[in-house]
PDB file of N, CA, C and O in Angstrom:
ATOM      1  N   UNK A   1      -8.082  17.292 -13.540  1.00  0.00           N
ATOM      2  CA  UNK A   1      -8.235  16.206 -12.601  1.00  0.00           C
ATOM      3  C   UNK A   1      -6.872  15.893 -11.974  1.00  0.00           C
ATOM      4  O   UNK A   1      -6.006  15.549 -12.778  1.00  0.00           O
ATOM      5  N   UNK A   2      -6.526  15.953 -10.670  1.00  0.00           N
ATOM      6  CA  UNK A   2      -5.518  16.037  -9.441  1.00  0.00           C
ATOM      7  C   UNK A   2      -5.288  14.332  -9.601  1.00  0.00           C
ATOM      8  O   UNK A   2      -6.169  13.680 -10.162  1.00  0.00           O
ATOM      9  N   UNK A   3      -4.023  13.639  -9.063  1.00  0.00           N
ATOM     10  CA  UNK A   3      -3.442  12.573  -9.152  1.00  0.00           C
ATOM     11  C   UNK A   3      -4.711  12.184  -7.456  1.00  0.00           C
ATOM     12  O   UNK A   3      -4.886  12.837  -6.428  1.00  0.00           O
ATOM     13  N   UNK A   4      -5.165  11.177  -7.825  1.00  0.00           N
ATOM     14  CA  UNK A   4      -5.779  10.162  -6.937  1.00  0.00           C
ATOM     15  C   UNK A   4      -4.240   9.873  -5.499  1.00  0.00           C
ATOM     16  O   UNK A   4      -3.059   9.833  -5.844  1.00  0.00           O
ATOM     17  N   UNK A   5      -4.703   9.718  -3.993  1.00  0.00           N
ATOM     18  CA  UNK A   5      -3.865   9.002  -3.580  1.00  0.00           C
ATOM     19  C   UNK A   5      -3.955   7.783  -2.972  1.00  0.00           C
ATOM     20  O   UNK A   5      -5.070   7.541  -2.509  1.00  0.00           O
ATOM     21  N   UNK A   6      -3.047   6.868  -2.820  1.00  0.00           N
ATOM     22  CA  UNK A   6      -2.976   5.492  -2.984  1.00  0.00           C
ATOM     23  C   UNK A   6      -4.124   5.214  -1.282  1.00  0.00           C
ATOM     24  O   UNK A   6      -4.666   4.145  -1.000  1.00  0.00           O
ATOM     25  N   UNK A   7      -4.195   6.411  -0.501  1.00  0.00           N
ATOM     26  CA  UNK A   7      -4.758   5.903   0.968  1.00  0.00           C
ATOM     27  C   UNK A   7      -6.114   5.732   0.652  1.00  0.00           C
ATOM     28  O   UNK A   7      -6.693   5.074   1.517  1.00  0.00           O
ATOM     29  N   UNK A   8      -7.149   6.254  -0.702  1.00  0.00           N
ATOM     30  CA  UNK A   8      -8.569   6.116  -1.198  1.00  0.00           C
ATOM     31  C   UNK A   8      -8.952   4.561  -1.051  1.00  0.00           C
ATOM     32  O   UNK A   8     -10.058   4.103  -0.764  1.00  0.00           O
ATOM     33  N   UNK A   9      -7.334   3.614  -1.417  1.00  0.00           N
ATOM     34  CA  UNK A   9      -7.930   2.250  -1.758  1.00  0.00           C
ATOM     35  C   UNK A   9      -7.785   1.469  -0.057  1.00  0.00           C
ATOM     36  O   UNK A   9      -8.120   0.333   0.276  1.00  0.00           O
ATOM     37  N   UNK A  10      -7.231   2.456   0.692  1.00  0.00           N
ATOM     38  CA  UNK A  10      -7.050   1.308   1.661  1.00  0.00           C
ATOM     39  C   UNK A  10      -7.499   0.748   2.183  1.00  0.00           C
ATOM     40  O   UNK A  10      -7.169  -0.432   2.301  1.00  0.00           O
ATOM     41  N   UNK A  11      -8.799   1.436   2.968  1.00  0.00           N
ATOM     42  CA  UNK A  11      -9.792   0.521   3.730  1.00  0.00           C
ATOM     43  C   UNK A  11     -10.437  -0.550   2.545  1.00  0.00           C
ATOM     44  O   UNK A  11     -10.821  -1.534   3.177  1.00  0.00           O
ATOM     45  N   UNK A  12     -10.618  -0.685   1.561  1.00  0.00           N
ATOM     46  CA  UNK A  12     -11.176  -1.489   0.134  1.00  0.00           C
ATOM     47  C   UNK A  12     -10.015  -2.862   0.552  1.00  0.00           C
ATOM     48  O   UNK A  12     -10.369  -3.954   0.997  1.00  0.00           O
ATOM     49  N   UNK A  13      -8.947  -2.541   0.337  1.00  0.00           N
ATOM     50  CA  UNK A  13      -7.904  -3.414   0.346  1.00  0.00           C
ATOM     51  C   UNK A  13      -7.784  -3.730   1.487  1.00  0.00           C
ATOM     52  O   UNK A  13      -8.829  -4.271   1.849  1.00  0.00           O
ATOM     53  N   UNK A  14      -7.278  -3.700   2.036  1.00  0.00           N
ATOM     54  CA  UNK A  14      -7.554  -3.819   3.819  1.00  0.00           C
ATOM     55  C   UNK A  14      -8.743  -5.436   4.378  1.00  0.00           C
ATOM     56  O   UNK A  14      -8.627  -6.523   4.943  1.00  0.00           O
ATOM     57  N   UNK A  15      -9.717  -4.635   3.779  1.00  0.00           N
ATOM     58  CA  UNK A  15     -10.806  -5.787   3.734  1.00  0.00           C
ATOM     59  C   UNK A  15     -10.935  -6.664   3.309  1.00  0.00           C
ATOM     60  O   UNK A  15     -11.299  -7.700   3.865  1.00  0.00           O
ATOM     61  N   UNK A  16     -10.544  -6.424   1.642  1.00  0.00           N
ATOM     62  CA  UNK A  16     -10.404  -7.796   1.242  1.00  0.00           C
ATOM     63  C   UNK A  16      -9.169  -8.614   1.669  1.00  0.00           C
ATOM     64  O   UNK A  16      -9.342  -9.826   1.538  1.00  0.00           O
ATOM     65  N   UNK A  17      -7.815  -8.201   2.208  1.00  0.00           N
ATOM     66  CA  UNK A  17      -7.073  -8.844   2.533  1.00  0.00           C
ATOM     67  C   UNK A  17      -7.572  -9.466   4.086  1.00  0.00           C
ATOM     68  O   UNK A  17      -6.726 -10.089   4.728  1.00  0.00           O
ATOM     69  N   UNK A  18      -8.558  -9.335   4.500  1.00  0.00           N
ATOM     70  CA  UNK A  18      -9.587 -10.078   5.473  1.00  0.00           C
ATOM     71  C   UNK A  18     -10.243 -10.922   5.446  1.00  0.00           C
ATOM     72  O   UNK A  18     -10.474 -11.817   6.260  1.00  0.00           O
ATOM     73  N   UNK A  19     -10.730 -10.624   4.153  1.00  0.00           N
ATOM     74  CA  UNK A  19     -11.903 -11.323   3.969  1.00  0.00           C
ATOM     75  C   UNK A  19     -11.242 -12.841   3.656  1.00  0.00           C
ATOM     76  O   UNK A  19     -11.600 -13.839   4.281  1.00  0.00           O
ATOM     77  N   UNK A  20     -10.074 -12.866   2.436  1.00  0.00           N
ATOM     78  CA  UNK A  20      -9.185 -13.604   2.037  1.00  0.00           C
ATOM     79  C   UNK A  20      -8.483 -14.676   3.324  1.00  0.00           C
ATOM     80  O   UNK A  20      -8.622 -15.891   3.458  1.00  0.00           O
ATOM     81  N   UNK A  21      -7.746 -13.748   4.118  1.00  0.00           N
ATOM     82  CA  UNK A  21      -6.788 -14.188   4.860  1.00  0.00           C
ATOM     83  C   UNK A  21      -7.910 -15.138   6.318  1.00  0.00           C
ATOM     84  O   UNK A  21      -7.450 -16.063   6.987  1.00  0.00           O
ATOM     85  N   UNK A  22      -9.188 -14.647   6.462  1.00  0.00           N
ATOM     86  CA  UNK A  22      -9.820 -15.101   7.667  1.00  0.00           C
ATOM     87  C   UNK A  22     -11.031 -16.234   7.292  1.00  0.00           C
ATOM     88  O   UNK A  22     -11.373 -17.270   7.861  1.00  0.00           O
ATOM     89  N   UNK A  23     -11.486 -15.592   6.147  1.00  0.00           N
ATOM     90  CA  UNK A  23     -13.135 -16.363   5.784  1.00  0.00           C
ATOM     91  C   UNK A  23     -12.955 -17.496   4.486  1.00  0.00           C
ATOM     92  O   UNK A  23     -13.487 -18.605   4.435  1.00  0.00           O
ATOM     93  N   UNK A  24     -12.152 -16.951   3.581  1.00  0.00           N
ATOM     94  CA  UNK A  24     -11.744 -18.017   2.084  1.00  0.00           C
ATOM     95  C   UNK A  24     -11.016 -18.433   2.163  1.00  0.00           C
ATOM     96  O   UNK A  24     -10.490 -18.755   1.098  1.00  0.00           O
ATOM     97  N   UNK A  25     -10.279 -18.830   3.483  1.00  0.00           N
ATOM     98  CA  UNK A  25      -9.061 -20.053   3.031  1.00  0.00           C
ATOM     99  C   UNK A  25      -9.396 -21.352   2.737  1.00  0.00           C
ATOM    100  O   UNK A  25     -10.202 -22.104   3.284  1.00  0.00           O
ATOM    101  N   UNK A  26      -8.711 -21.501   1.857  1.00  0.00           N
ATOM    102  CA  UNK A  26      -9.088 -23.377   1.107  1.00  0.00           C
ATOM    103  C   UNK A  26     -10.584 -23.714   0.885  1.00  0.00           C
ATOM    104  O   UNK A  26     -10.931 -24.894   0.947  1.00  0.00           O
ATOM    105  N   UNK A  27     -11.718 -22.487   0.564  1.00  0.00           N
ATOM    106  CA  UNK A  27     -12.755 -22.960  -0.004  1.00  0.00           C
ATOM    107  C   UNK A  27     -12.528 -22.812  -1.329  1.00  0.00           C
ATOM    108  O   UNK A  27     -11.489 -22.346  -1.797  1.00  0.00           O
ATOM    109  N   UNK A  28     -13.715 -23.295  -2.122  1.00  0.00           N
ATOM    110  CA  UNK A  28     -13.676 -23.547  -3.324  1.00  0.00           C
ATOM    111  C   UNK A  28     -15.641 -23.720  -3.660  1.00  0.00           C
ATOM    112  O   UNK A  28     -16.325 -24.743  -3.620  1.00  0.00           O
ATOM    113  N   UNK A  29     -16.001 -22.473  -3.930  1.00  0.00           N
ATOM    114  CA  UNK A  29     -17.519 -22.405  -4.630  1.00  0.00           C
ATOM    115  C   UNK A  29     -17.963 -23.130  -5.757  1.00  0.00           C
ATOM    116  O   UNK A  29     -17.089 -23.206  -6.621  1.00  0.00           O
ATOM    117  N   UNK A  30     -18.775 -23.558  -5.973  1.00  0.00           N
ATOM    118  CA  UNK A  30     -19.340 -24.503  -7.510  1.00  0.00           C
ATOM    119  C   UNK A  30     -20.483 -23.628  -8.116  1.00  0.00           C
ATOM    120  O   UNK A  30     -20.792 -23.696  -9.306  1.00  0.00           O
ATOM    121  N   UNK A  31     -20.949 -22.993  -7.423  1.00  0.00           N
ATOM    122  CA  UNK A  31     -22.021 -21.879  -7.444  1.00  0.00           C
ATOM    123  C   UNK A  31     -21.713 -20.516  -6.991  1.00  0.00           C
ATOM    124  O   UNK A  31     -21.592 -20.264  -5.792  1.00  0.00           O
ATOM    125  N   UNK A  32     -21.561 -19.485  -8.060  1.00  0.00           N
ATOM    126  CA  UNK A  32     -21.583 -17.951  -7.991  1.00  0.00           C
ATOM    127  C   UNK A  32     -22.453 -17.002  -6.730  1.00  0.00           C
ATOM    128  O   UNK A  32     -22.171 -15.898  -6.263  1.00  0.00           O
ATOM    129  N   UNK A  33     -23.913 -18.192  -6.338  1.00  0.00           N
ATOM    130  CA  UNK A  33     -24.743 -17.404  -5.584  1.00  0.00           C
ATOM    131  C   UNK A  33     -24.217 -17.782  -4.233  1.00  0.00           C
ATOM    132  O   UNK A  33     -24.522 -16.997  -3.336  1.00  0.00           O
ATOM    133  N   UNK A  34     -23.346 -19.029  -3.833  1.00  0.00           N
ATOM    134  CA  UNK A  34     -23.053 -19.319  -2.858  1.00  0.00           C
ATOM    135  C   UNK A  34     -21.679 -18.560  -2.043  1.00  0.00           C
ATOM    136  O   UNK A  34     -21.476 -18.253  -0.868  1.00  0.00           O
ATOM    137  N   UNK A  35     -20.802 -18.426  -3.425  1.00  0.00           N
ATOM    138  CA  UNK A  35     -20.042 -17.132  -3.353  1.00  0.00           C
ATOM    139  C   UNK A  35     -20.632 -15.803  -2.411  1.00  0.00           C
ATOM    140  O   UNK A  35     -20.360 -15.458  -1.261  1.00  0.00           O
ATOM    141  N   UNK A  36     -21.672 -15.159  -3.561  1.00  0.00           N
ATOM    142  CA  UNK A  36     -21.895 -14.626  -3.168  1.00  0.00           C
ATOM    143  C   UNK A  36     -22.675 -14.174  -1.402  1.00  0.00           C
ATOM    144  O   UNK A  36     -22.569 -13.187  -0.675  1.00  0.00           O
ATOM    145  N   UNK A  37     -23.288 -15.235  -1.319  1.00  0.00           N
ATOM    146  CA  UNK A  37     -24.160 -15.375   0.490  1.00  0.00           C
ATOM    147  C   UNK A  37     -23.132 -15.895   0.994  1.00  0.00           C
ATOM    148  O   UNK A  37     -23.240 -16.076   2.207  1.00  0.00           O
ATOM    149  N   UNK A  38     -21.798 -16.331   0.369  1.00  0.00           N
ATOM    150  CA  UNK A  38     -20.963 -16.223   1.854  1.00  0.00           C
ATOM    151  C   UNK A  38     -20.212 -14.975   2.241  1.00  0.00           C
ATOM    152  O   UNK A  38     -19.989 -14.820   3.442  1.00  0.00           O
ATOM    153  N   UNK A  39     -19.803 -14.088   1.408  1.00  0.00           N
ATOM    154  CA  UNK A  39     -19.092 -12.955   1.110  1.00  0.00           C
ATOM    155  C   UNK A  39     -19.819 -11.964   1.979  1.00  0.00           C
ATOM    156  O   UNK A  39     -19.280 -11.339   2.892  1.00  0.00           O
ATOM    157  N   UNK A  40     -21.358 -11.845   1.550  1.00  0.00           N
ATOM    158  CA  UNK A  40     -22.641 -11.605   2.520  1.00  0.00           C
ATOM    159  C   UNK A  40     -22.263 -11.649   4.074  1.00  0.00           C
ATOM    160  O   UNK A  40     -22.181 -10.682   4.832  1.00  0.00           O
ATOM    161  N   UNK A  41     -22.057 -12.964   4.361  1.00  0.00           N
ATOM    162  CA  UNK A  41     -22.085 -13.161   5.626  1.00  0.00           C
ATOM    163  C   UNK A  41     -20.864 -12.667   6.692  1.00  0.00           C
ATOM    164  O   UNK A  41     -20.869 -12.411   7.896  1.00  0.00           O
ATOM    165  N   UNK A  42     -19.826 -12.660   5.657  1.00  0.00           N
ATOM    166  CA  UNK A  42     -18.306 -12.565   5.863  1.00  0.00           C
ATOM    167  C   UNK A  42     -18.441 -10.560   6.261  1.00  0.00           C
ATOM    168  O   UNK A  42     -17.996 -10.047   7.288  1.00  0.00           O
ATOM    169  N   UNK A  43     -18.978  -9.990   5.409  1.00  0.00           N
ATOM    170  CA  UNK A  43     -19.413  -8.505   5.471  1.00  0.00           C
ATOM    171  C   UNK A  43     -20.045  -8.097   6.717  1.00  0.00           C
ATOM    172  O   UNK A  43     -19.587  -7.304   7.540  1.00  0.00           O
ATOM    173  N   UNK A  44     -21.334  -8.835   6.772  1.00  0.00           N
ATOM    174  CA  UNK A  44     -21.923  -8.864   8.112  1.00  0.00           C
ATOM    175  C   UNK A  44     -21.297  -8.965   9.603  1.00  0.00           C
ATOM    176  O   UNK A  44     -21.567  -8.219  10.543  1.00  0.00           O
ATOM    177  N   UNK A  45     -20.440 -10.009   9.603  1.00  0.00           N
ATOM    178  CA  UNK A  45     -19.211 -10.334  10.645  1.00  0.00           C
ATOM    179  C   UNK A  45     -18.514  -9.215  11.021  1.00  0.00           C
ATOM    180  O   UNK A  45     -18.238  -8.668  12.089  1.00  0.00           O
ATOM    181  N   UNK A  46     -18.211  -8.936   9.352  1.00  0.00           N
ATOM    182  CA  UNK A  46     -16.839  -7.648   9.642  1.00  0.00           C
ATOM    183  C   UNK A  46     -17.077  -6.308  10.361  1.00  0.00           C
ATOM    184  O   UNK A  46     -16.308  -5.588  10.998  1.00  0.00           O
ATOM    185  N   UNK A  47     -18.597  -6.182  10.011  1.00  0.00           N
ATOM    186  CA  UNK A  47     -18.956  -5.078  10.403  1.00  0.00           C
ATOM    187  C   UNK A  47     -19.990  -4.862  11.691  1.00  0.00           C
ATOM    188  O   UNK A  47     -20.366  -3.794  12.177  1.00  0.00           O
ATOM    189  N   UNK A  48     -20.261  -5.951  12.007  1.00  0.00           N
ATOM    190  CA  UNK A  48     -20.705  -6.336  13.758  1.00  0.00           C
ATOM    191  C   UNK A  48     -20.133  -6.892  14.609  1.00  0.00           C
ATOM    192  O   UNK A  48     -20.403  -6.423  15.715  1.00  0.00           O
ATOM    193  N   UNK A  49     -19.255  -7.921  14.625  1.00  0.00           N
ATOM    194  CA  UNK A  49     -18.771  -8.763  15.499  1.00  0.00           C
ATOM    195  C   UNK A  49     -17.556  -8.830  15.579  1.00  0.00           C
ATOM    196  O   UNK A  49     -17.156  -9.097  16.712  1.00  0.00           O
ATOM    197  N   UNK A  50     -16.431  -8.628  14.454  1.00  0.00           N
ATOM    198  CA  UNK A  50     -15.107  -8.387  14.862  1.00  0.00           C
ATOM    199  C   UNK A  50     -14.295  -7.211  15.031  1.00  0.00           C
ATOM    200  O   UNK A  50     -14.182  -6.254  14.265  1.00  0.00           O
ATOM    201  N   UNK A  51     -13.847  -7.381  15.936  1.00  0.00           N
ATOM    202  CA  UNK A  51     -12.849  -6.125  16.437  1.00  0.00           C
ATOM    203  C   UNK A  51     -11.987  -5.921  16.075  1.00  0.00           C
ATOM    204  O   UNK A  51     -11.110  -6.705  15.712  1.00  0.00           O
ATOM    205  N   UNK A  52     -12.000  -4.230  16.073  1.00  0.00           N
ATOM    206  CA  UNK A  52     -11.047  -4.279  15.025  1.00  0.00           C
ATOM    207  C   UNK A  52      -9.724  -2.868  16.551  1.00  0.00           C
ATOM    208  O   UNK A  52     -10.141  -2.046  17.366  1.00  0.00           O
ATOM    209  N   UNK A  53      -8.536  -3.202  16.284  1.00  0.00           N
ATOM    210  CA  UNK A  53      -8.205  -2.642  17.394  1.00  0.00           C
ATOM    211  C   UNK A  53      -7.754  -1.213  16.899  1.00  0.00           C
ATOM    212  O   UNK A  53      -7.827  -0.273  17.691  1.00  0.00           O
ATOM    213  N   UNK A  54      -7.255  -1.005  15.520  1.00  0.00           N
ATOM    214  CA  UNK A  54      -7.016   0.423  15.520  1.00  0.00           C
ATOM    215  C   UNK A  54      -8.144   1.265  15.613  1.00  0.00           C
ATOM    216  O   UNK A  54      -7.743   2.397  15.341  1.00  0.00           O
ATOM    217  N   UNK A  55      -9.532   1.290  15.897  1.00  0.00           N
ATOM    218  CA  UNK A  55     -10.694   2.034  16.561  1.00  0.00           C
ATOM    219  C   UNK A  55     -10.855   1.436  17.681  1.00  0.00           C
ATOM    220  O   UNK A  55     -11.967   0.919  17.795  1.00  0.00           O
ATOM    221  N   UNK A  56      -9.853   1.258  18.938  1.00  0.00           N
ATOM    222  CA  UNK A  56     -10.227   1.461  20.153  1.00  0.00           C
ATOM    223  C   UNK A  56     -11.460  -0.382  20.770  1.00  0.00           C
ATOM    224  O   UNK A  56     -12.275  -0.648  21.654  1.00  0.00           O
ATOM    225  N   UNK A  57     -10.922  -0.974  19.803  1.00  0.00           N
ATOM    226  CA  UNK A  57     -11.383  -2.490  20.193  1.00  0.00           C
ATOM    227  C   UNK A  57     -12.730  -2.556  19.697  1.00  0.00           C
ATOM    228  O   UNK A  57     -13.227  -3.494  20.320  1.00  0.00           O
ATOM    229  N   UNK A  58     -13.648  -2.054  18.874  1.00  0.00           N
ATOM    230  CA  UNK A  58     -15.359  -1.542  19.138  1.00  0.00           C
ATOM    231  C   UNK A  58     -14.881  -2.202  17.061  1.00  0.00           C
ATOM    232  O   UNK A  58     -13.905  -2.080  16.321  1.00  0.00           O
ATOM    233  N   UNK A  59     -16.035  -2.749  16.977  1.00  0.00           N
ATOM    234  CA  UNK A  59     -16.801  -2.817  15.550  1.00  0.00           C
ATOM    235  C   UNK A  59     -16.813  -1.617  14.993  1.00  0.00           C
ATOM    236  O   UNK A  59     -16.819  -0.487  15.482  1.00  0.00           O
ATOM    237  N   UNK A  60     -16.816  -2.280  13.160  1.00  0.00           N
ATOM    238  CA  UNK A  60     -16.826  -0.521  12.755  1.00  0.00           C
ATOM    239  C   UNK A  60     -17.989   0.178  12.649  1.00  0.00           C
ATOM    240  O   UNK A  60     -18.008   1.308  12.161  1.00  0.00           O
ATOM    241  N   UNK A  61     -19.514  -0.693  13.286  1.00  0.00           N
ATOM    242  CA  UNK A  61     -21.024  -0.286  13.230  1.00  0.00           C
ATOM    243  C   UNK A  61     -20.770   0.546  14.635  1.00  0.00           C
ATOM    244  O   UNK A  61     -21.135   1.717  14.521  1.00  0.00           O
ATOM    245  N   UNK A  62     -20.250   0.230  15.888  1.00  0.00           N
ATOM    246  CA  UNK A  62     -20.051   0.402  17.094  1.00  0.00           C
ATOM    247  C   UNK A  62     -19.229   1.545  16.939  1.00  0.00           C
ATOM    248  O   UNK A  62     -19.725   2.558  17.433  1.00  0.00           O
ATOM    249  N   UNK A  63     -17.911   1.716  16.300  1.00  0.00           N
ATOM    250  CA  UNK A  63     -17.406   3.014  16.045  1.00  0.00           C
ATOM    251  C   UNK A  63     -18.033   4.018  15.348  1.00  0.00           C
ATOM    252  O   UNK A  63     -17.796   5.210  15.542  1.00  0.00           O
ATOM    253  N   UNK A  64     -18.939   3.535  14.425  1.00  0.00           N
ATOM    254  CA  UNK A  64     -19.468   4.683  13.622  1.00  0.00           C
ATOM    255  C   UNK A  64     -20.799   5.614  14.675  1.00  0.00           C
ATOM    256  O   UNK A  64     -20.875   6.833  14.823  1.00  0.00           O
ATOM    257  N   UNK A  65     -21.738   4.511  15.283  1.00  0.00           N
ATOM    258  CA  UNK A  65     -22.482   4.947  16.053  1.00  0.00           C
ATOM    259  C   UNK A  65     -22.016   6.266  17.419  1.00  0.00           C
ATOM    260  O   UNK A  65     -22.569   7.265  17.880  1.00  0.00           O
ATOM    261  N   UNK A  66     -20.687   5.528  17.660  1.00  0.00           N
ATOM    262  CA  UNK A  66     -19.868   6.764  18.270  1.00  0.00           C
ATOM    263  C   UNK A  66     -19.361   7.735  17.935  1.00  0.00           C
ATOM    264  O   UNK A  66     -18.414   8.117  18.622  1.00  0.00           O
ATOM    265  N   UNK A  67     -19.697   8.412  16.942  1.00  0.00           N
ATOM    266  CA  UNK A  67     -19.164   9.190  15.977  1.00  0.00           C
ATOM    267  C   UNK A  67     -20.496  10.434  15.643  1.00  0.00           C
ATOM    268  O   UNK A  67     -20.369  11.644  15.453  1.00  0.00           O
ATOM    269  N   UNK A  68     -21.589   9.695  15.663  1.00  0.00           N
ATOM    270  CA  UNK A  68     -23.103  10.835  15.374  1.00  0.00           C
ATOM    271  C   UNK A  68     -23.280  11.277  16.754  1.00  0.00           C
ATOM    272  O   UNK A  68     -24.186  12.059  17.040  1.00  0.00           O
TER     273      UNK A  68
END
């Protein structure tokens, strides 16, 4: 088994430093499920509605569709 390289985690990391930096600032959950359906929603966003500019300004549903 070959040494893993550190670029596997980036888009992972990347995101969550998004998710963090744009959608969870200064909340605070009391409930795990509410966590969770906002995280949900935050996913949904990321991947329809915000632009992202290193793919050319387009969503990453919108980039991928350009791609098949």
């Amino acid at each position: 088994m070959g040494r893993e390289t550190c670029w596997k985690n980036s888009p992972t990391e990347r995101f969550l430093s998004c998710l963090k930096r744009e959608w969870l600032i200064s909340i605070c959950f009391i409930k795990p499920e509410t966590a969770i359906a906002d995280i949900h929603a935050y996913i949904g966003y990321y991947n329809t509605q915000r632009i992202h500019v290193k793919i050319f300004d387009m969503t990453p549903i919108e980039f991928e569709k350009g791609l098949s």
